[in-house]
C-alpha positions in Angstrom: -29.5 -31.3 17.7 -26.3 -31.1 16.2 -24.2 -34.1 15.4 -20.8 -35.0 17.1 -18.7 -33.6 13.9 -20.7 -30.7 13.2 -20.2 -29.6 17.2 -16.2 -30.5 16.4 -16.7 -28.1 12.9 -18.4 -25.1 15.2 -15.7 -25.4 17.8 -13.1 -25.0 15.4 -14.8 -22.2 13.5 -15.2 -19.9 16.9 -11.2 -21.0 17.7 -10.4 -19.7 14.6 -12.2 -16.1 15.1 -11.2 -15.8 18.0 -7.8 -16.5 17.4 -8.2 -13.9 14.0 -9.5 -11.0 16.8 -6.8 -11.9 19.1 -4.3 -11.4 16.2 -6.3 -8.3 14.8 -6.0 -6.5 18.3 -2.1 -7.0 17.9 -1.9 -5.9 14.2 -4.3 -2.8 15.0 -3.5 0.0 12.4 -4.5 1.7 9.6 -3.2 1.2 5.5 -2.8 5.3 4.6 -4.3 4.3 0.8 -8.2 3.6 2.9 -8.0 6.9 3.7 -8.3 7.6 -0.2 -11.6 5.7 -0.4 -12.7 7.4 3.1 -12.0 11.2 1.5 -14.1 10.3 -1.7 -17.0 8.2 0.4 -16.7 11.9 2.2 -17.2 13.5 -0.7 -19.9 12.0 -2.0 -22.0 12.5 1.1 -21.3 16.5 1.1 -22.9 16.6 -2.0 -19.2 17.0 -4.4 -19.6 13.8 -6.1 -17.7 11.2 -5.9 -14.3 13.2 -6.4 -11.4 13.2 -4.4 -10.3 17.3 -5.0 -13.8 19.1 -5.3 -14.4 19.8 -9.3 -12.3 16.8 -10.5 -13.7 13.8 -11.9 -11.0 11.5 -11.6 -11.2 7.9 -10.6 -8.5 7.6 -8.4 -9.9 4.2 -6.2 -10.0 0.7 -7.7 -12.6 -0.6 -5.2 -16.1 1.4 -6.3 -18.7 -0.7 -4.7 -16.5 -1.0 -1.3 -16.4 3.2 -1.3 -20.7 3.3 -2.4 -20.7 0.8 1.4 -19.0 3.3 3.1 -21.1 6.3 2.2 -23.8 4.3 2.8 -23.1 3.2 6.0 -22.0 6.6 7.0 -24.9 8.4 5.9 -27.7 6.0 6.7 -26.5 4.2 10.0 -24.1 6.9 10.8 -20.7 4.0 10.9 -17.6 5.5 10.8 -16.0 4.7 7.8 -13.1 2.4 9.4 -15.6 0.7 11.5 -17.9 -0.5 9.0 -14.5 -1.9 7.0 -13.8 -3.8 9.6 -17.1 -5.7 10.6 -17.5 -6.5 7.0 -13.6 -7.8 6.8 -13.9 -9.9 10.2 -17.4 -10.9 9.0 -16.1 -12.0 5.6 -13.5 -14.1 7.3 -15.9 -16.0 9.1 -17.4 -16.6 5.6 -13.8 -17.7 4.2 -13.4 -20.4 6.8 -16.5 -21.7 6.4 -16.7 -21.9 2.9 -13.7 -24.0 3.3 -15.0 -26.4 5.6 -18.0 -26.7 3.3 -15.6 -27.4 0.1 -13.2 -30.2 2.4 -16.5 -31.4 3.5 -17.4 -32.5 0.0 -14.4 -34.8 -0.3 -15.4 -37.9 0.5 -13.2 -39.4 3.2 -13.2 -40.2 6.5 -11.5 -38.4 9.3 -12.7 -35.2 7.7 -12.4 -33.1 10.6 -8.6 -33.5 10.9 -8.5 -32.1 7.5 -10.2 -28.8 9.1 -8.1 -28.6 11.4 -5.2 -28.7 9.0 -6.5 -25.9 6.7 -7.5 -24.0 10.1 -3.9 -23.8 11.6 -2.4 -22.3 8.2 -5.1 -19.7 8.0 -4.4 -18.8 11.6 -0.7 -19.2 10.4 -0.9 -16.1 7.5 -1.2 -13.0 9.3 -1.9 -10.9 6.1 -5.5 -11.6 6.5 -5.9 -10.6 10.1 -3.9 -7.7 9.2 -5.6 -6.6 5.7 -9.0 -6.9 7.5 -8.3 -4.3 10.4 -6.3 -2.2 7.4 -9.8 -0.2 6.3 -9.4 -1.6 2.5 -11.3 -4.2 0.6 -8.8 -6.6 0.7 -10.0 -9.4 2.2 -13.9 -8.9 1.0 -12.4 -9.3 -2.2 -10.8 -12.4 -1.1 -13.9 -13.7 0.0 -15.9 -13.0 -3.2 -13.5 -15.2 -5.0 -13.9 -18.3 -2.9 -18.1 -17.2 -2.7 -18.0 -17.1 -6.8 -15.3 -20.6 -7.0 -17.5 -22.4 -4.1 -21.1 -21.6 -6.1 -19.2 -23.3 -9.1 -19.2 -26.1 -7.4 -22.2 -26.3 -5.4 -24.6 -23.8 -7.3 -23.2 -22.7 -10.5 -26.4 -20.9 -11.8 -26.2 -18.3 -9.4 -21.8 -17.6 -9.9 -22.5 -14.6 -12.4 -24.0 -12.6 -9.2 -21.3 -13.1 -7.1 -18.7 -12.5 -10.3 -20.5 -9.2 -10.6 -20.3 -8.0 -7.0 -16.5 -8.6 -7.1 -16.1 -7.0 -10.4 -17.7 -4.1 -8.7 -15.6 -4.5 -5.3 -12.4 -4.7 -7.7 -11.4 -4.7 -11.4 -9.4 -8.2 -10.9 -13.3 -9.6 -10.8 -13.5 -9.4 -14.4 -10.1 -11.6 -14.5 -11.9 -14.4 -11.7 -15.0 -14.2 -14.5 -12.7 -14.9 -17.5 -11.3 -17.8 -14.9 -14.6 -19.1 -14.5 -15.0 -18.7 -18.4 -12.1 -20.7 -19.4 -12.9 -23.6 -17.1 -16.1 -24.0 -18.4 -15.1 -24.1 -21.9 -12.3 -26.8 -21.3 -14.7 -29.0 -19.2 -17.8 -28.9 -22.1 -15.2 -27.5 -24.7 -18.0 -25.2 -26.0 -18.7 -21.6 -25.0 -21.3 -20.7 -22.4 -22.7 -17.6 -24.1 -25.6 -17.8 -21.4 -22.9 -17.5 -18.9 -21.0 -14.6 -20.2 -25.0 -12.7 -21.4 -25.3 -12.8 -17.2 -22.2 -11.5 -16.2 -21.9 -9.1 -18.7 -25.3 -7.6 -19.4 -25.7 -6.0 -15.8 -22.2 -4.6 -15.9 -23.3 -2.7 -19.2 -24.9 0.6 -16.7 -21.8 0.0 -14.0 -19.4 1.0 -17.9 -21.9 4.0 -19.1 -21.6 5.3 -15.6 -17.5 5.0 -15.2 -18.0 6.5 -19.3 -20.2 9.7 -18.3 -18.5 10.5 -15.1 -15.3 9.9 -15.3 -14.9 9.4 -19.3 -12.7 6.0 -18.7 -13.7 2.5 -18.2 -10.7 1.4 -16.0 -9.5 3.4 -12.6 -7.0 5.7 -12.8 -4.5 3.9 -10.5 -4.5 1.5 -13.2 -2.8 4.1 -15.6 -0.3 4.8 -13.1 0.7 1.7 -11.2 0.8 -0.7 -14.4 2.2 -1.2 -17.6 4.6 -2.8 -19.5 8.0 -3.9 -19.9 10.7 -6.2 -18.2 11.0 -3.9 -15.2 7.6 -4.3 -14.4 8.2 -8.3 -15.3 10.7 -8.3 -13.3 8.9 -6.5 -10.1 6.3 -9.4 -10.1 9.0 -11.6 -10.3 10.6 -10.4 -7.2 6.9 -10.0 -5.6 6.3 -13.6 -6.0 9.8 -14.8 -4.8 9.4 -13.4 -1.9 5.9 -14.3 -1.1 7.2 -18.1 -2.1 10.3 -18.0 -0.1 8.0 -16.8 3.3 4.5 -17.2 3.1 5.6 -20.0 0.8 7.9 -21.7 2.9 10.9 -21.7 0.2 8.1 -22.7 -2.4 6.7 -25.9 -0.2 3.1 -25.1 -0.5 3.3 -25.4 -4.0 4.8 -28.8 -4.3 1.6 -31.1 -3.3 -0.2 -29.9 -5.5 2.0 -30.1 -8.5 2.6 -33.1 -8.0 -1.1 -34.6 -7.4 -2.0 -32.4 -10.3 -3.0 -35.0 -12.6 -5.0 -36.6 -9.8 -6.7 -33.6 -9.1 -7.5 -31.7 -12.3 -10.7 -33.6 -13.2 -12.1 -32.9 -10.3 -10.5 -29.2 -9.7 -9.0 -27.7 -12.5 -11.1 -24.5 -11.6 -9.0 -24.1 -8.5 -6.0 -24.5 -10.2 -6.5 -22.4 -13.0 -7.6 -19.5 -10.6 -3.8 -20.3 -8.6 -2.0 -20.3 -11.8 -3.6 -17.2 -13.8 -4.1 -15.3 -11.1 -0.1 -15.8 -10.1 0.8 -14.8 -14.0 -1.6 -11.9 -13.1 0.7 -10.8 -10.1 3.6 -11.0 -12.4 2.2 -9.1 -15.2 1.7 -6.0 -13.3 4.6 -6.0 -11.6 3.2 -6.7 -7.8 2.3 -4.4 -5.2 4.1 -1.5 -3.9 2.2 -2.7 0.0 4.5 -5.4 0.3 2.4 -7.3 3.0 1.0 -10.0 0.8 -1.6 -7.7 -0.2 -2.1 -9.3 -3.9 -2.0 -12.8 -2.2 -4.6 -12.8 -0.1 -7.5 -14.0 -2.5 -4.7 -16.7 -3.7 -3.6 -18.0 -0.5 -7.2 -19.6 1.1 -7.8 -21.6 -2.7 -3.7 -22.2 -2.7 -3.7 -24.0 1.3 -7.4 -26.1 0.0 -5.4 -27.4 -2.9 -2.4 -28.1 -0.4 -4.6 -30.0 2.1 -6.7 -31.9 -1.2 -3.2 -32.7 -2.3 -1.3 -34.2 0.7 -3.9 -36.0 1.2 -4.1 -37.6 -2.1 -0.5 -38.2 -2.2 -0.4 -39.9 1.4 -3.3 -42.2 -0.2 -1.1 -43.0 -3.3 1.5 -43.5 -1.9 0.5 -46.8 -1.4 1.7 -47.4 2.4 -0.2 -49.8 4.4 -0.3 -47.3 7.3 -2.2 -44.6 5.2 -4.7 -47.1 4.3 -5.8 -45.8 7.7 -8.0 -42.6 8.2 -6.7 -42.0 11.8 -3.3 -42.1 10.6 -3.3 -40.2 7.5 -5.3 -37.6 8.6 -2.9 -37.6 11.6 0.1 -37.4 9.2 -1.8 -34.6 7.0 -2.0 -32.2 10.3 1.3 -32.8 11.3 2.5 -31.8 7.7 0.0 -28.8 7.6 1.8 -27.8 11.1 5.0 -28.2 10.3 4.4 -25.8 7.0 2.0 -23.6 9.3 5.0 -23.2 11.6 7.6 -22.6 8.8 5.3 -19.7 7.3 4.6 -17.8 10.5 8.7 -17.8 11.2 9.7 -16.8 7.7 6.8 -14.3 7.8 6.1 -12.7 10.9 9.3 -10.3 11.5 8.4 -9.1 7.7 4.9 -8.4 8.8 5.9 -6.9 12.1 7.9 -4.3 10.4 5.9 -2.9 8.0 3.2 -2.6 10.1 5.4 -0.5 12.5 6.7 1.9 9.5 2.8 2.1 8.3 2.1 3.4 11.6 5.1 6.0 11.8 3.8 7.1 8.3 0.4 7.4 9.4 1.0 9.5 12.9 3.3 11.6 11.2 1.0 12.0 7.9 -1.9 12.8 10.3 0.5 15.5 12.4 1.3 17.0 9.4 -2.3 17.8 8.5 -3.3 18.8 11.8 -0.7 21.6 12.0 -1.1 22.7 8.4 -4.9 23.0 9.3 -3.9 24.9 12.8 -0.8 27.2 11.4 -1.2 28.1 7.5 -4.7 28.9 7.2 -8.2 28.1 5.9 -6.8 27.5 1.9 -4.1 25.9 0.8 -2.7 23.2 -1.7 -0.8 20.1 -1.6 1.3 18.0 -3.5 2.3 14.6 -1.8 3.4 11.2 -2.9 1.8 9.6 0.0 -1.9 11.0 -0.4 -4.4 8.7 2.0 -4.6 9.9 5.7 -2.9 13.5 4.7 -5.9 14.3 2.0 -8.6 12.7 4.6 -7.7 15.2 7.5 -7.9 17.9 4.4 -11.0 18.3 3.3 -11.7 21.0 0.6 -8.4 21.5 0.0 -6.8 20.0 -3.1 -4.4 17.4 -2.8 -2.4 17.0 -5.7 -1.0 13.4 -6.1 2.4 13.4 -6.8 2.2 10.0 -8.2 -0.6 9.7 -10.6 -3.4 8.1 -8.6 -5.7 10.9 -8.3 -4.4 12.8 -11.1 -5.1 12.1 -14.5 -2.9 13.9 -16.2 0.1 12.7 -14.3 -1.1 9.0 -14.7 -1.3 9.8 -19.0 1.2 12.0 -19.3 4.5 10.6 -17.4 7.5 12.1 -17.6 10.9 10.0 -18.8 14.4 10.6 -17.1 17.5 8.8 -18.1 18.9 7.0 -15.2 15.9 7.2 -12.5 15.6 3.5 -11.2 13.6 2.8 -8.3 11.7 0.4 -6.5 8.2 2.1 -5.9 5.8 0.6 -7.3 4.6 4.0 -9.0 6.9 5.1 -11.5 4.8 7.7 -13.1 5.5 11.4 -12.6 5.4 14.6 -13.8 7.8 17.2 -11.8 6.7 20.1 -14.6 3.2 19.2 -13.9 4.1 19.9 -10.1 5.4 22.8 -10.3 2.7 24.4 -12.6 0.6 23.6 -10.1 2.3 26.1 -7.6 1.1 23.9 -4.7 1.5 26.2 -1.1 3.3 22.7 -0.1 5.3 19.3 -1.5 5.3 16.6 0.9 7.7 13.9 0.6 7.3 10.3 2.4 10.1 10.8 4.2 10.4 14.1 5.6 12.9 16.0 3.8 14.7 13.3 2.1 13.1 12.2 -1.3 12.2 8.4 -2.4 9.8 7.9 -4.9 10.8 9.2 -8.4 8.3 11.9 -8.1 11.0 13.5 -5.1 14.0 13.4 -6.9 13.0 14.7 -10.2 11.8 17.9 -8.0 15.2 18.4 -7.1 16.5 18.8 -11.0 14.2 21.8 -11.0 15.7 25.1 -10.0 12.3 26.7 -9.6 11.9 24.1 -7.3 15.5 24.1 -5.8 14.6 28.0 -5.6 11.2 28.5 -4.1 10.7 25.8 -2.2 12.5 24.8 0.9 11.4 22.8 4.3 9.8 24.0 7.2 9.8 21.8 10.5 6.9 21.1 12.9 8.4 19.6 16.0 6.5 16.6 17.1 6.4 15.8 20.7 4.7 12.9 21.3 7.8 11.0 18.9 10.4 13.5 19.8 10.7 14.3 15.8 10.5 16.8 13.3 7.7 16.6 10.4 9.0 18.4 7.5 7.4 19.4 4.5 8.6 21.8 1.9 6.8 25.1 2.1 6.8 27.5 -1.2 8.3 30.4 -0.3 8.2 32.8 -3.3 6.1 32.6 -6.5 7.1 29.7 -9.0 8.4 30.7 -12.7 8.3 28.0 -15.0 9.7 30.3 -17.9 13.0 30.3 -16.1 12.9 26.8 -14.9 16.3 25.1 -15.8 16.0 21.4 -15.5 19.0 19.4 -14.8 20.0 17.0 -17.6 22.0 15.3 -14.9 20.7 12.7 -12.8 23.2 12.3 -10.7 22.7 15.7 -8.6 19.3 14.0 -7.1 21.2 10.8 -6.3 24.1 12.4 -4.5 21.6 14.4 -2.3 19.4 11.3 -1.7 22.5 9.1 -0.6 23.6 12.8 2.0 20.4 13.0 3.2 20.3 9.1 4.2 23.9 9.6 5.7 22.8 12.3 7.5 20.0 10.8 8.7 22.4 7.7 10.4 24.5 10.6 11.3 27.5 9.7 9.2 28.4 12.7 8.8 31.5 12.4 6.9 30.1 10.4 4.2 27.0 12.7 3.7 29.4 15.5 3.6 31.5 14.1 1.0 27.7 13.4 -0.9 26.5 16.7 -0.2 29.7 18.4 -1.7 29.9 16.3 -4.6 25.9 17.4 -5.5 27.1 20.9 -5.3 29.2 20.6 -7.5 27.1 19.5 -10.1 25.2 22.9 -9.6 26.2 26.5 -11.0 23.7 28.2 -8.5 23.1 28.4 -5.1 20.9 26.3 -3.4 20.4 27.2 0.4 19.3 24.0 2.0 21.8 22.1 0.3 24.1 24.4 2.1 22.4 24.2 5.3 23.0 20.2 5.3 26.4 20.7 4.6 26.8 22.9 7.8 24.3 20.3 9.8 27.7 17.6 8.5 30.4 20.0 10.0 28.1 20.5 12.9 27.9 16.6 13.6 31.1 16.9 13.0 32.3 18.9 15.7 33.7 21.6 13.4 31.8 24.3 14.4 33.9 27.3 12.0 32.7 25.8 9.1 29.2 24.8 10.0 28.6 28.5 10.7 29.9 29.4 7.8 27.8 27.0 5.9 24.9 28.1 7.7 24.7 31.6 7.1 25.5 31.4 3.3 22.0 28.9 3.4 20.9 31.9 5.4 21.8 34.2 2.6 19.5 32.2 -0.2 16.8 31.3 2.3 16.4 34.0 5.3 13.3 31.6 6.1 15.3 28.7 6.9 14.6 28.4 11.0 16.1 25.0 11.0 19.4 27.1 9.7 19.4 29.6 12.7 18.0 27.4 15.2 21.9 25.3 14.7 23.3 28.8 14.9 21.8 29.8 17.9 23.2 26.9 19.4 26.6 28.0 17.8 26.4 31.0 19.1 25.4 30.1 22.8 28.8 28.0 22.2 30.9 31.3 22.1 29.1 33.2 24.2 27.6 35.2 21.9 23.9 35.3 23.2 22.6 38.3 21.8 23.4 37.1 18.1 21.3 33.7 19.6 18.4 35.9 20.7 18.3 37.0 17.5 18.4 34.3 15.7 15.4 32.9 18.2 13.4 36.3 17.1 13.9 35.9 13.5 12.8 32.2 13.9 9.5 33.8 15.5 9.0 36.0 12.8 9.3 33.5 10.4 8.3 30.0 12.0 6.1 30.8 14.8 4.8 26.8 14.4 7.8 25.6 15.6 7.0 26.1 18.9 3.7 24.6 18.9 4.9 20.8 19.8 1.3 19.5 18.6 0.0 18.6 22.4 
C-alpha cells in the first residue's frame, strides 16, 4: 500500500510524462545529423561495416554504442530506427525525473514534496528535452547516464564505473563525466582511487583496439572537424553559453542560488558542482554547438535546476526569517520562485525553440525531395558532395556522399584548407574545395539551395573549374510551392586548369546578391551581382543569369534578356535561364521563340516537370 507522499510523488511523475508526450507531439520532427547514425546502423546490417560510403572506414558519428542499439533493434526486433530512438529517449526521461525525486528525497526536510514539484515545473519548463528526445539522437540518453553515474555516487558508488562506461560508449564527453567523478573523489579522500580508474578503464581497453583496427583513430572524426583551438573557437562557446544564460538561464538567474549557497553546499555536493562548472568550461572550450537548441545543455540543465532547488532552499533557511522556520511556508516560497523562473525560461525560450524547429523541418522535406528526385531522374549511380549530409545520404544508399564538411571524410577533417578573410558562424570550419572538386562529384548540394553558407560553399565559388562545370538544376517542389536546387556537373572537371581566386571578396559579393535576391531586392543584389563580376576575367553563366533574374524583378525586361542569353551562351543547360525567357518572350508576342525555349528545357531538364506528387 503506498503511503500518502509516495501516491503525491507517482502523481507527479505521470503529470510530468504526460505533459513531456503532450509537448513531444507539438515538437514532432526529425534532427537531419540522426540520419547519419541511421545510414551507418544501415550499413552495418547489409553486411558493409559500419561505414557511412561503402569501402570507407571512417568514423564519422560520436555516439557508437547508440548506433550498435539501432542495428540491433532493427535487425533483431525489426524497430525502425527513429522509433527505437524515441522509446529509449521518452523512457530515459522517465528515468531523469525520477532520479531526481530520489536525490531531493535524500535531503532531509519536511515538505519534501513541494520541492518536487518545484524541480518538476522547470523540467516541464525546458523544451530542449522534449524536443532532443523525439529528434532520433542520443541526446537525452546521454543526459540520463550522467545523472545515473552522479546519482550511483551518491547512493551506490561501487557500481559508478559501469554506468561511466556505458556513457563513454554512448558519447566521448563520458570520459570527461569519469575524470569528474575522478577529481571529486580525490579532493574528498585527497588520495587517488586507482581501483576506481583500473574499472573504468580496463573494459574500455577492447572498445580503443577496436576504434585502433577499424578505423585507425581513437577519437571520432567529427571531433577533427568540429573542434579545435583558438579564440574563435573561445569565443563561439562564449556566445553559446550567453545565450543559453540569457534564455534558458533567465539573464543568468538559475545560476545565482547556487553561487551563493555554495559554501553551504559543497560538503555535501561538490560533485554536482564540479560536473556544472567543468562541464560549462567544456562547452566553451570547443566552441559550442552548431544545433543551437540547447543541445550541449541538456546533460547540464537536470543537475543545474537540483542545485537551484537544494540552494533556494538553503538560502530561504539561512536567511534567518521567522516565517521560513516554517516548512509549509518555505516550501511554498521555493515553488513560487521555481515558477516564477520556470515561467521566465519558457518565455525567453520558446520563440527560439519554435523557429528552429520550423527551419529543421524545411531542411529536412527539402533534403529528403532532393534525394527522392535524384533517385527517380539521374539514375542508378551517382555521387554527392553536401554540407548538410543526414537525411540526404540516408535516402541514398550505395551511393557515396561526400561530406563537404569533414564529418565523414577524413581527409577533409586532417587536411583543412586556410583562406584569408573567410569568417563564419558554422560551427564547422573545416573544408577542402580542391578536395571537392578532385572528387568530380555528379552533384554539390548546398544548405540553402543555390545560395552558399557554410565555408565549404563559398570557397567553391573561387574555383573556376567549379564556376565552369558546375551549375544548378531546379526540381520544382509542389507540395511547398519551391524549387530544390542543387548544382549538377555538367562537363568533366580539370583540376590542371583550375585558377583559384586569391580574392575573397568575389564569394562574399555573390552571397550578399543571392540573399537580396532571395528578399527580392532587386536593386541591391544587382549592384552585388555586378560588383562580383567584376572581380572576374571570365565568364560565368549563372552569375549572369542572376543578374538578368534582378532586371527581370526589376521590370526591365531589355536587359534581362540580354543577360539571359549571354548565361545561355556559357550554360545552354541553364532551364531556369530560358524558362524567364520564355516568359519574356510570351511578353512580346513572340511564342514560337517561347516554344522553343520550352523544348530545349525538355531536352535538357525533363525533371522539371515532375512536381514530386
Amino acid at each position: 500500500m503506498l503511503s500518502r507522499y509516495q501516491t503525491l510523488v507517482l502523481a507527479l511523475l505521470l503529470v510530468a510524462m504526460t505533459a513531456v508526450i503532450l509537448l513531444a507531439v507539438h515538437l514532432n520532427f526529425v534532427q537531419d545529423d540522426a540520419y547519419i547514425s541511421f545510414r551507418y546502423a544501415s550499413n552495418l546490417l547489409d553486411g558493409q561495416g559500419l561505414v557511412y560510403n561503402a569501402g570507407e572506414r571512417v568514423e564519422g558519428f560520436t555516439n557508437f554504442l547508440w548506433v550498435i542499439i539501432l542495428a540491433l533493434s532493427k535487425g533483431i526486433l525489426g524497430l525502425d530506427y527513429l522509433i527505437t530512438a524515441r522509446i529509449l529517449s521518452f523512457g530515459v526521461i522517465a528515468v531523469i525525473y525520477i532520479l531526481l525525486f530520489l536525490l531531493l528525497s535524500r535531503v532531509k526536510v519536511q515538505r519534501k514534496f513541494l520541492m518536487l514539484a518545484g524541480i518538476t515545473v522547470l523540467m516541464l519548463a525546458n523544451l530542449s528535452l522534449p524536443y532532443w528526445a523525439v529528434s532520433g539522437l542520443e541526446t537525452v540518453f546521454f543526459g540520463a547516464l550522467v545523472l545515473i553515474a552522479l546519482y550511483c555516487e551518491y547512493a551506490r558508488p561501487n557500481v559508478t564505473p559501469a554506468f561511466l562506461i556505458v556513457a563513454t560508449l554512448i558519447r566521448p564527453e563520458g570520459a570527461l563525466l569519469f575524470g569528474i567523478v575522478f577529481l571529486n573523489r580525490l579532493i574528498g579522500r585527497r588520495k587517488i582511487d586507482w581501483r576506481f580508474a583500473a574499472y573504468y578503464i580496463l573494459p574500455l581497453i577492447p572498445f580503443a583496439l577496436f576504434k585502433w583496427l577499424y578505423y585507425g583513430s581513437l577519437f571520432p572524426n567529427p571531433m577533427f572537424a568540429k573542434s579545435g583551438l583558438g579564440l574563435e573557437y573561445i569565443q563561439s562557446g562564449l556566445n553559446y553559453l550567453w545565450f543559453f544564460t540569457r534564455t534558458l538561464g533567465v539573464f543568468g538567474l538559475i545560476f545565482v542560488p547556487p553561487l551563493l549557497a555554495v559554501k553551504r553546499l559543497w560538503t555535501r555536493y561538490s560533485l554536482l558542482y564540479l560536473f556544472v562548472a567543468i562541464y560549462i568550461l567544456y562547452i566553451v572550450l570547443v566552441g559550442g554547438d552548431v544545433l543551437k537548441v540547447y543541445r550541449f545543455f541538456v546533460p547540464v540543465v537536470p543537475v543545474l535546476y537540483l542545485l537551484f532547488v537544494l540552494s533556494v532552499k538553503e538560502l530561504l533557511a539561512w536567511s534567518g526569517l521567522r516565517k521560513f522556520r516554517s516548512p509549509a511556508f518555505s516550501g511554498t516560497a521555493l515553488l513560487i520562485v521555481c515558477v516564477g523562473t520556470a515561467a521566465g525560461s519558457y518565455l525567453l525560450s520558446a520563440h527560439h525553440i519554435n523557429t528552429y524547429l520550423k527551419l529543421e523541418r524545411m531542411l529536412t522535406d527539402k533534403m529528403q525531395f532532393t534525394a527522392v528526385m535524384l533517385r527517380k531522374h539521374m539514375g542508378p549511380d551517382f555521387s554527392v558532395a553536401a554540407s548538410t549530409i543526414g537525411i540526404l545520404g540516408y535516402e541514398l544508399p550505395g551511393h557515396r556522399i561526400i561530406d563537404m564538411l569533414g564529418l565523414t571524410d577524413r581527409y577533409i577533417s586532417r587536411h583543412p584548407e586556410t583562406i584569408s578573410g573567410l569568417q563564419s558562424t558554422w560551427q564547422e570550419r573545416h573544408f577542402n574545395s580542391r578536395y571537392i572538386l578532385e572528387q568530380h562529384p555528379d552533384f554539390i548540394l548546398f544548405s540553402t539551395n543555390d545560395k552558399p553558407s557554410a565555408p565549404a560553399e563559398l570557397a567553391l565559388l573561387l574555383h573556376s573549374e567549379f564556376r565552369r562545370c558546375y551549375s544548378p538544376i531546379a526540381f520544382p517542389h509542389d507540395s511547398s510551392r519551391t524549387w530544390a536546387l542543387i548544382y549538377k556537373r555538367w562537363k568533366d572537371v580539370a583540376m590542371n586548369k583550375d585558377l583559384a581566386l586569391d580574392n575573397f571578396d568575389f564569394a562574399l559579393k555573390l552571397k550578399d546578391g543571392f540573399e537580396n535576391r532571395n528578399r527580392q531586392n532587386y536593386m541591391t543584389a544587382l549592384i552585388s551581382f555586378q560588383s562580383a563580376k567584376d572581380l572576374l576575367s571570365s565568364p560565368y553563366g549563372y552569375l549572369d543569369f542572376n543578374i538578368g533574374v534582378c532586371y527581370y524583378g526589376l521590370g526591365k525586361g531589355d536587359s534581362a534578356r540580354y543577360y539571359l542569353q549571354s548565361a545561355l551562351t556559357d550554360e545552354p543547360y541553364n532551364s531556369q535561364a530560358r524558362r524567364l525567357l520564355a516568359r519574356i518572350d510570351e511578353v512580346y508576342g513572340d511564342t514560337l521563340a517561347a516554344r522553343a525555349q520550352r523544348r530545349e528545357i525538355q531536352r535538357y531538364s525533363p525533371w522539371i516537370f515532375d512536381k514530386g506528387d
